[in-house]
N, C-alpha and C positions, 0 to 999 in steps of 0.2 A: 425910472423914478420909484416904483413900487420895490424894486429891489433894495436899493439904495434907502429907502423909510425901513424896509423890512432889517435892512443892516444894524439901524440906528438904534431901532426897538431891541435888535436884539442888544445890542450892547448898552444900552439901559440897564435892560433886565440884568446883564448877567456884572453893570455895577453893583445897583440895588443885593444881588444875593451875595457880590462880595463883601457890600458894606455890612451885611446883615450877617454873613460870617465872619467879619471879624470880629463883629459885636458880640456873637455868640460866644466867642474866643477867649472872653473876657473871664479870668476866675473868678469868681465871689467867695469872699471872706467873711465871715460873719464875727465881728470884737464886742464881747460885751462885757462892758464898765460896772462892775459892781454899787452899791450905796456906799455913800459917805462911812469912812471906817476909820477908828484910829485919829492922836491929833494929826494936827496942822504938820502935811510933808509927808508921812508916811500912811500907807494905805492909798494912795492916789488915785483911785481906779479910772476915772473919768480923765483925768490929764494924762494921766499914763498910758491908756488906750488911744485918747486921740492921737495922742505923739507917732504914735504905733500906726494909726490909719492914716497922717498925714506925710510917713515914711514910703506906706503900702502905697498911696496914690500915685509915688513917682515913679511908680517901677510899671513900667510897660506891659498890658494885660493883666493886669490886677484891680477886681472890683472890689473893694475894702467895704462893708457896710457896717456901721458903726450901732450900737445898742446900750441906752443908757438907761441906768436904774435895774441893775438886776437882769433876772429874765425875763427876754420878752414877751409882752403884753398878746401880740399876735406871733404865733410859733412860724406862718406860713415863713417867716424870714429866711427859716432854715433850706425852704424850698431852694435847689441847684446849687449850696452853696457844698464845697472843695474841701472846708475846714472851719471849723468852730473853735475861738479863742474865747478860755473864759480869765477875766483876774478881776477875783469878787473874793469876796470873806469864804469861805470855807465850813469843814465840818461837819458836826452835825445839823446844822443849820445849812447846807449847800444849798443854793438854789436848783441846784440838780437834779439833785434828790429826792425833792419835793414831790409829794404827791402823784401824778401820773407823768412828769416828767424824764424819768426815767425811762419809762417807755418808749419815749420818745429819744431821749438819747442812744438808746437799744438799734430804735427803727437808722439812727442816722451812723450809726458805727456800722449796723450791716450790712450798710450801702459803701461803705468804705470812704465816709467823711472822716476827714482832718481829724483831730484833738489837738491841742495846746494847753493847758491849765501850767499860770505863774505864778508863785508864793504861795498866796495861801490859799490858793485855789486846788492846789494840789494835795489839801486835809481832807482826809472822807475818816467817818467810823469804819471802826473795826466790824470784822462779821459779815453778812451777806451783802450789802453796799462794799465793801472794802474788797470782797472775792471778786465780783463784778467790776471795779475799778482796776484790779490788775489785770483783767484780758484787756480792758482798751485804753489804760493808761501805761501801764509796764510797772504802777511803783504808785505809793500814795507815802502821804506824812500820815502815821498812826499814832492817836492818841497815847499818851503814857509809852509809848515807846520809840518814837521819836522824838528828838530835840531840835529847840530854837533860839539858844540866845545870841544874840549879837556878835555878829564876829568880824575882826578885820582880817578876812581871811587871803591869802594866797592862789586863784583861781589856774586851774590850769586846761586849758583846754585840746580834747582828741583831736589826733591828730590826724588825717585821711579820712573826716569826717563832711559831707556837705555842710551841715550845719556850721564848723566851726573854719569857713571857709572867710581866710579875713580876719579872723581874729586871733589876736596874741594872747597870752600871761595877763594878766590884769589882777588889781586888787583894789577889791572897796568895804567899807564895812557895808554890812547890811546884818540882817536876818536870816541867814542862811540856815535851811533845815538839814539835819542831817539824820544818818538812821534811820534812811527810807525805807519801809518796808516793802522789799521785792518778794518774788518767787525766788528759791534755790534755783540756781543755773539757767536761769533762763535764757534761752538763746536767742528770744525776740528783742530782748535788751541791750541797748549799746549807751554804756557812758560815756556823757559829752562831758559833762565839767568836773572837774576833784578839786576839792578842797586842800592842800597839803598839810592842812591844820585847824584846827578846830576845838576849841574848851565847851564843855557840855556844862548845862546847869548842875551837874555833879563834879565841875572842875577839875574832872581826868580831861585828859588831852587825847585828841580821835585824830587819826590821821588817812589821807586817802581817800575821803567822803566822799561818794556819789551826790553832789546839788545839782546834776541839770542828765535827764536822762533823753534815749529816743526808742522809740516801740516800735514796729514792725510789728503790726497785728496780726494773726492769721486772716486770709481772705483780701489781704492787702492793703489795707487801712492803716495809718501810722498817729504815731501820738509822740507829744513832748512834754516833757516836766519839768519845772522850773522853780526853782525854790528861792530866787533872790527876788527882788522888787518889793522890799518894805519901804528904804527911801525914795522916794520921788527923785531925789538929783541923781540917784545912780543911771538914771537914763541918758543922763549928760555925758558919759563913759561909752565911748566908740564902741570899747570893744564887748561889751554888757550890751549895749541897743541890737549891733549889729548881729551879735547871736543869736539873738532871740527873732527879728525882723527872718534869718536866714532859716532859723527853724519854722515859721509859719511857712516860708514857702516850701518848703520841703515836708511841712506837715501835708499840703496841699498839692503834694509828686510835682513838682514844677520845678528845673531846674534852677539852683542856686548860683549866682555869681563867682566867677575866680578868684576873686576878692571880696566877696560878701557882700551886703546889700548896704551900701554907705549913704548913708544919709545925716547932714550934718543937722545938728540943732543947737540953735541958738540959746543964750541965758534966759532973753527974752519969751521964747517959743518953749521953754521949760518952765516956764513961771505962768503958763496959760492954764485957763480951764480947771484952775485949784477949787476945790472944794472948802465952802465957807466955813470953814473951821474955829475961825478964831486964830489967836497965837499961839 
């Protein structure tokens, strides 16, 4: 009988420490939703993130933690998390950048957390912020030297890429930045998306844009850059969601689907969570 209890206990125990290793198993994501920016539909930060977190929750060992208003209030969030997605206003204004955050962003790149920054997340100043932003981002949008007008562009996406596993050719207008400012030859960098075309607020025509890049940090840490997501319906576009969903997990070393991370959304489920804007 004492054997037989002793059996029982043990395989208690060693559910208990399976269940608690799978828990542990879990990646955490940290999304954090910018302020209200821009009219009604574009700048979405809060709807556009949650889209993103309620993509992330259907994939198997993925803990999505969702942050809204900017940066958060309590940093501990950042504790154990894989990858940090920002899509907030930009800038000189970054929330980033701000005061001792930086530092903090410092301490979680050298641990070899994630990066993500979309649209206009991906604007930092010129100068010692901007030097600092090409070791952990690969590439930023620079003031006066970068452009953004509207484009109905052509998207093409790499090909033998995880990230762009699943996704075709696509084309939407958006805000697409171009004339990112990289390092010369950088061999951390690999572009994911080209433009095949593109008009600049100076009406010459650029062709072959880098809009969506990926980093390979030194010390192992990766990052992604993403310059489309001004309209809010562009999410509605499979192969735009899907890109972006498949770059967080890969910003977060986890492997990517054969077909990319599919997640369907509704008209409905795209019309959530809008920011009171007005019309």
């Amino acid at each position: 009988m004492k054997r037989l209890f002793g059996w029982f206990a043990l395989c208690g125990l060693a559910l208990v420490a399976a269940t608690s290793n799978a828990e542990a198993a879990d990646t955490k994501i940290v999304l954090i939703a910018g302020t209200p920016s821009h009219p009604a539909g574009a700048h979405e930060f809060n709807a556009g993130t949650k889209l993103l977190v309620k993509c992330l929750k259907e994939v198997p060992g993925i803990d999505p933690v969702f942050v809204e208003g900017g940066w958060p209030k309590d940093e501990s969030v950042f504790q154990g998390a894989k990858s940090v997605v920002f899509f907030m206003d930009g800038g000189g204004r970054h929330p980033m950048i701000q005061g001792e955050r930086l530092e903090t962003m410092r301490k979680l790149m050298d641990q070899g957390v994630g990066l993500v920054c979309l649209h206009y997340a991906v604007e930092f100043p010129k100068g010692k912020v901007g030097d600092q932003i090409l070791d952990w981002l690969g590439g930023y949008y620079e003031t006066a030297y970068s452009d953004n007008p509207h484009n109905h562009a052509q998207i093409i996406p790499k090909s033998d890429h995880p990230i762009t596993r699943g996704v075709k050719p696509f084309r939407v207008n958006d805000e697409w930045y171009f004339k990112i400012r990289f390092r010369p030859e950088d061999a951390r960098v690999t572009p994911i998306l080209t433009a095949e075309e593109l008009v600049g607020h100076d009406k010459k025509t650029y062709r072959d844009q880098v809009v969506a890049w990926a980093t390979e940090r030194q010390g192992g840490g990766r990052a992604f850059g993403f310059t489309g997501g001004h309209f809010h319906t562009n999410w509605g576009d499979e192969n735009f969601r899907t890109l972006v969903l498949n770059s967080i997990l890969w910003s977060a070393k986890l492997e990517v689907p054969s077909e990319g991370i599919k997640c369907p959304v509704s008209v409905e489920e795209l019309a959530k969570n809008l920011d009171p804007k007005g019309k």
